[in-house]
Short mmCIF file of the C-alpha atoms (twelve columns), coordinates in Angstrom:
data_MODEL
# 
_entry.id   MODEL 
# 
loop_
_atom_site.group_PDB 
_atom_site.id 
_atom_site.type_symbol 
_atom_site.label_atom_id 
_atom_site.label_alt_id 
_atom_site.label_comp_id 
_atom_site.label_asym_id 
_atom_site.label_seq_id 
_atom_site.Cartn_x 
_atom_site.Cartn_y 
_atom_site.Cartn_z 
_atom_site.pdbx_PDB_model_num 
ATOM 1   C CA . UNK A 1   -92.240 0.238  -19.356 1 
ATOM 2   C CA . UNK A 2   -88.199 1.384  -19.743 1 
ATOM 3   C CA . UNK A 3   -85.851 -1.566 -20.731 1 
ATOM 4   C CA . UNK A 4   -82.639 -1.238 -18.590 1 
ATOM 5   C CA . UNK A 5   -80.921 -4.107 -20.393 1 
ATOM 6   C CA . UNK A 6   -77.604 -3.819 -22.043 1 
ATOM 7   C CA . UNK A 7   -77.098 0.306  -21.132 1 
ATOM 8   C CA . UNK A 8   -74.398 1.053  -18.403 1 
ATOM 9   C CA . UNK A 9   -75.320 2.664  -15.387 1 
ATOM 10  C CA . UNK A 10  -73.478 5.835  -14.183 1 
ATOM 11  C CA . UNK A 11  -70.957 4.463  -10.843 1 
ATOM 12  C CA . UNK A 12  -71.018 7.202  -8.012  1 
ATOM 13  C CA . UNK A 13  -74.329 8.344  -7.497  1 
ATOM 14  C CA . UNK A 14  -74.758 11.266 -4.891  1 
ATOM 15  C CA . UNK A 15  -78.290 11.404 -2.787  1 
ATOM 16  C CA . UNK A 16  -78.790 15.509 -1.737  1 
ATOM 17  C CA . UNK A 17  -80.243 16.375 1.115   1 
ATOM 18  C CA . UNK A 18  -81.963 19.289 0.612   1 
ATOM 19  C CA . UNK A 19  -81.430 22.052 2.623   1 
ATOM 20  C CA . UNK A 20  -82.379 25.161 0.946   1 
ATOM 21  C CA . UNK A 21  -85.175 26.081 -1.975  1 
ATOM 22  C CA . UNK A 22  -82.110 25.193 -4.480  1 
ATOM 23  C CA . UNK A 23  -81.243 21.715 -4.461  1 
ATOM 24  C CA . UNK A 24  -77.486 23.030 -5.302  1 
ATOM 25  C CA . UNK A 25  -77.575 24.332 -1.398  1 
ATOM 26  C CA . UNK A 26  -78.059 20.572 -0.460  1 
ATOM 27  C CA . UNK A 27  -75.216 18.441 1.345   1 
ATOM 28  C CA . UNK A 28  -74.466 15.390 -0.004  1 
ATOM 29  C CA . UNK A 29  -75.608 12.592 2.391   1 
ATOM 30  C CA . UNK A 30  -75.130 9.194  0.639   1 
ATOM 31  C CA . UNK A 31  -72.998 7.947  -2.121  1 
ATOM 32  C CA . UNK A 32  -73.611 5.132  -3.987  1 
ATOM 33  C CA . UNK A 33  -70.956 3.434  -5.419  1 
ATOM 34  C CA . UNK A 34  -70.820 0.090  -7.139  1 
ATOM 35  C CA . UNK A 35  -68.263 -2.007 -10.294 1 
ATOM 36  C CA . UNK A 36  -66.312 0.499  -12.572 1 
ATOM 37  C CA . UNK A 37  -68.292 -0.775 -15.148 1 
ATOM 38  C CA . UNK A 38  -71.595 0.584  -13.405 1 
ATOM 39  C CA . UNK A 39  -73.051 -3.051 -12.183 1 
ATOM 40  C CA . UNK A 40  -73.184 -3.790 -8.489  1 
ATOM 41  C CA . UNK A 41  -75.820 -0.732 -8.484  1 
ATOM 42  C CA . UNK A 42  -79.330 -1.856 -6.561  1 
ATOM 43  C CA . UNK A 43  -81.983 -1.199 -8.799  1 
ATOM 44  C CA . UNK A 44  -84.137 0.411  -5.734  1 
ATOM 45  C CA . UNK A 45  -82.273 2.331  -3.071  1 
ATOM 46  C CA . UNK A 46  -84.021 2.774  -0.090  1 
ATOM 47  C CA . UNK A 47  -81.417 5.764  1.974   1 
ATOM 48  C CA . UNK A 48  -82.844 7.986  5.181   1 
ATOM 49  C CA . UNK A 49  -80.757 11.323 5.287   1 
ATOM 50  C CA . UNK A 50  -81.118 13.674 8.031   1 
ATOM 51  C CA . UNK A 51  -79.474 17.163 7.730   1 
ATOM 52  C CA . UNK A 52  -78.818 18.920 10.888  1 
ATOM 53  C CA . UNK A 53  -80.394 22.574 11.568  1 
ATOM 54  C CA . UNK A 54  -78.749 25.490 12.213  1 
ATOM 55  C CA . UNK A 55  -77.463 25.635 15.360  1 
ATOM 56  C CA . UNK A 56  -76.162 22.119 16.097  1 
ATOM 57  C CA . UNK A 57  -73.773 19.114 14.519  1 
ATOM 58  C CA . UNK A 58  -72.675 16.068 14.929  1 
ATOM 59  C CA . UNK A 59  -74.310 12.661 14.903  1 
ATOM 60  C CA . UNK A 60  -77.899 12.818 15.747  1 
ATOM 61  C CA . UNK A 61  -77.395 16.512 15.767  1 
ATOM 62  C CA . UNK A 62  -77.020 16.635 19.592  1 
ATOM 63  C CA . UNK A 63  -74.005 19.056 19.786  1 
ATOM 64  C CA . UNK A 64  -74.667 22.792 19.919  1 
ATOM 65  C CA . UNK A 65  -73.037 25.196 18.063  1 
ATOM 66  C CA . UNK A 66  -72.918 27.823 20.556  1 
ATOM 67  C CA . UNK A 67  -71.282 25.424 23.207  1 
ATOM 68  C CA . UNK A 68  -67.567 25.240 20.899  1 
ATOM 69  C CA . UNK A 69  -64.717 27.709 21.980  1 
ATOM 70  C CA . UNK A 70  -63.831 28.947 18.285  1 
ATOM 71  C CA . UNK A 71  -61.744 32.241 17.796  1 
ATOM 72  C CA . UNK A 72  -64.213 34.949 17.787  1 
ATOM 73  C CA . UNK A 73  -67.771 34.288 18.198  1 
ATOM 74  C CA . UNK A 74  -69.078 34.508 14.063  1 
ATOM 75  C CA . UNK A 75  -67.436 31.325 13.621  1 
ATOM 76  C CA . UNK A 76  -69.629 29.780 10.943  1 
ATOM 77  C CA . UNK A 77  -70.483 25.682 11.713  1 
ATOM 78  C CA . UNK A 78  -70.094 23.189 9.851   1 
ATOM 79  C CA . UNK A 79  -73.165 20.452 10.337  1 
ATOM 80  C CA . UNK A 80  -71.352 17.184 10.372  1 
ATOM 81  C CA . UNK A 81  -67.894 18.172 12.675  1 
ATOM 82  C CA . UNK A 82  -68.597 21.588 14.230  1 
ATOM 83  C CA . UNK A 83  -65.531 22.824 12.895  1 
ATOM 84  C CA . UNK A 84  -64.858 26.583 13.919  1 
ATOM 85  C CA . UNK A 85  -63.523 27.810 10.823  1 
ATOM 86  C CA . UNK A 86  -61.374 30.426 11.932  1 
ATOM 87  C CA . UNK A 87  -59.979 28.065 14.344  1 
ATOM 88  C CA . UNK A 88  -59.969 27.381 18.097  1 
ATOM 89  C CA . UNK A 89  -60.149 30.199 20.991  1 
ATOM 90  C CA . UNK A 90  -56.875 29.882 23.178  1 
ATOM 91  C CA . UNK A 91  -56.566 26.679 25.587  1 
ATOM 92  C CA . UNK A 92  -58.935 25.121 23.335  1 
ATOM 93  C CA . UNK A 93  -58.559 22.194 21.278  1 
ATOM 94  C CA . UNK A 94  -59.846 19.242 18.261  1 
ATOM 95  C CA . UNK A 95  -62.178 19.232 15.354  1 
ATOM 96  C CA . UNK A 96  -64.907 21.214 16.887  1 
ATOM 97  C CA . UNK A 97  -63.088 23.181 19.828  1 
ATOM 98  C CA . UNK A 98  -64.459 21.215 22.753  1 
ATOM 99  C CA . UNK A 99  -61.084 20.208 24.475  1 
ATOM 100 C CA . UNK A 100 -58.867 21.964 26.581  1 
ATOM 101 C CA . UNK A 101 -55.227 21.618 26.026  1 
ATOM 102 C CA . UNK A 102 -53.619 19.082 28.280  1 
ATOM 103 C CA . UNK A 103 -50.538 19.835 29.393  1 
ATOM 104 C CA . UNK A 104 -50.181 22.774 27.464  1 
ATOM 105 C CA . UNK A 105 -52.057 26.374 26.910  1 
ATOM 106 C CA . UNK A 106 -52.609 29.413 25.061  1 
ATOM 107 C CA . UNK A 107 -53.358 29.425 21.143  1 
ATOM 108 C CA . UNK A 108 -53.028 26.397 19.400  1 
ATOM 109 C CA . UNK A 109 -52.214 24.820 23.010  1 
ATOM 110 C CA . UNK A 110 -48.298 25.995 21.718  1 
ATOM 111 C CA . UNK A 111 -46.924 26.284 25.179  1 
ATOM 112 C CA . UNK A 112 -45.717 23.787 27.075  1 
ATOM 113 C CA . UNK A 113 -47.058 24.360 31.260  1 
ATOM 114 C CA . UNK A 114 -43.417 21.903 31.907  1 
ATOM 115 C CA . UNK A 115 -41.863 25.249 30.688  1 
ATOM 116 C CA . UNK A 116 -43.037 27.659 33.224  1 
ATOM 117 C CA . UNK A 117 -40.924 28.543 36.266  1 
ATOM 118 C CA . UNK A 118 -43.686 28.994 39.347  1 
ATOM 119 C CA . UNK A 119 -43.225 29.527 42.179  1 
ATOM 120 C CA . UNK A 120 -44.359 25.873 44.261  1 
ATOM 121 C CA . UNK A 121 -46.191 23.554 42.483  1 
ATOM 122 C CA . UNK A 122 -49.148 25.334 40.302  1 
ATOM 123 C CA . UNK A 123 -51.850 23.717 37.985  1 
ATOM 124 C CA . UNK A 124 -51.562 24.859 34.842  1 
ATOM 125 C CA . UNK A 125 -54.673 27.242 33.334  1 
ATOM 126 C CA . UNK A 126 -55.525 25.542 29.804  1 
ATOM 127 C CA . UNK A 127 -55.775 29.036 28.525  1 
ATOM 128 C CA . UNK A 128 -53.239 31.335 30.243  1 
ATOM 129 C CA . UNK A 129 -50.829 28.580 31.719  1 
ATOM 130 C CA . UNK A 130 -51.557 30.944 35.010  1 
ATOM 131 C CA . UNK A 131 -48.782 30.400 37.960  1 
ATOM 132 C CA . UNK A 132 -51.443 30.828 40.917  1 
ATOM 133 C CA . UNK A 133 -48.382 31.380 43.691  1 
ATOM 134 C CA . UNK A 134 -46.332 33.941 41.627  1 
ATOM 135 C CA . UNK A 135 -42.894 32.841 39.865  1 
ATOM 136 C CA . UNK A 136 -39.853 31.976 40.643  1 
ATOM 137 C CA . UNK A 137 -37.315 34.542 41.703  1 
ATOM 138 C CA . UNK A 138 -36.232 36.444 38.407  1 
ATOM 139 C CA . UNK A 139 -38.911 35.042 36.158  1 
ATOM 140 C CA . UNK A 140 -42.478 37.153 35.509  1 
ATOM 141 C CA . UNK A 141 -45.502 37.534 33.702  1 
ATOM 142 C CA . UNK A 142 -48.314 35.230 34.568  1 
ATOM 143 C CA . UNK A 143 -47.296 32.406 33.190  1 
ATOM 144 C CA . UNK A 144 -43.390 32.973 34.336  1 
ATOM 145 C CA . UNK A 145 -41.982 32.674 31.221  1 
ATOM 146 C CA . UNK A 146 -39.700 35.686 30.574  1 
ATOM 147 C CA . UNK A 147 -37.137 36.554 32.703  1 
ATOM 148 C CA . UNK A 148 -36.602 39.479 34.609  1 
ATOM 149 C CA . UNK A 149 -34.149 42.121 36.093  1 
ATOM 150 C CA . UNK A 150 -32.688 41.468 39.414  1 
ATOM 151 C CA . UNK A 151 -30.896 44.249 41.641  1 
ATOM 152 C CA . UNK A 152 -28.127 42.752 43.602  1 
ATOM 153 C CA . UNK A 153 -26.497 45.195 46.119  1 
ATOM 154 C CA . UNK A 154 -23.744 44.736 47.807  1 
ATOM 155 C CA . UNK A 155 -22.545 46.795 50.973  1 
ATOM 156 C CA . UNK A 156 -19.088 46.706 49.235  1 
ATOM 157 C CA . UNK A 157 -19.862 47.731 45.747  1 
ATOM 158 C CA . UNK A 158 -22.400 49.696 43.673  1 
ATOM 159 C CA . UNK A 159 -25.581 48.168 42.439  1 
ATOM 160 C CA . UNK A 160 -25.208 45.622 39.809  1 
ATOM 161 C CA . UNK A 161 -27.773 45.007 37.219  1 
ATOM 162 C CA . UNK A 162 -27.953 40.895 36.296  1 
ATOM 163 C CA . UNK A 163 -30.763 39.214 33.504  1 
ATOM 164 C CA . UNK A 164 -31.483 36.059 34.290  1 
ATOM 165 C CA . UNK A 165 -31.921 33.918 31.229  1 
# 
């Protein structure tokens, strides 16, 4: 029988779950922490850890890895947060790349859909910031962003090149 009495026990105690043949390939899935001094610790620990499998995250383990919008599709992902490490796919958004942008679009959700200059009143496409009706006089591309050439002519004068900002 081991006598515990009078030693110190060792504060921050890490439960593996092992996922691998190595148990250095585990995750950690508990720590136990008690006093700096190493009391507080329960003798018996009783701790259920669940490790997701490949393929899926999140609590439970009921979020797919295949259904996040990451930034090319070899995205590896992580088993607790889905996390796309090479980020999010454009219009897409959060921890595991599962929003769309609101209010904005493109990568990183960086442009602003009050910035485009459409033609009528146009939802904004979380990914290309789209103008369905066309733009504005002197604005283009599809989100009508950048402005364009106009040709004025006049009966009076020679054609007269003008950029609108």
């Amino acid at each position: 029988m081991a006598v515990w009495a009078n030693k110190v026990r060792r504060n921050g105690i890490q439960i593996i779950a092992d996922t691998a043949a190595s148990p250095t390939d585990g995750v950690n899935c508990y720590n136990v922490t008690g006093n700096r001094d190493g009391t507080g610790i329960a003798d018996v620990l009783n701790a259920t850890c669940s490790v997701c499998t490949v393929g899926s995250y999140g609590t439970n383990c009921i979020k797919l890895c295949t259904d996040r919008h990451c930034k090319g599709d070899n995205s590896s992902c992580d088993h607790v947060t889905g996390t796309c490490v090479g980020g999010c796919a454009a219009g897409w958004d959060g921890t595991d790349c599962n929003e769309k942008c609101i209010n904005s679009y493109g990568e990183g959700c960086a442009y602003q859909c009050s910035s485009r200059k459409c033609n009528g009143i146009s939802p904004c496409n979380h990914v290309t910031g789209t103008c369905e009706r066309g733009c504005l006089p002197g604005w283009k591309n599809v989100d009508c962003t950048e402005g364009s050439v106009i040709r004025i002519c006049n009966v009076e004068s020679a054609d007269l090149d003008r950029v609108v900002p």
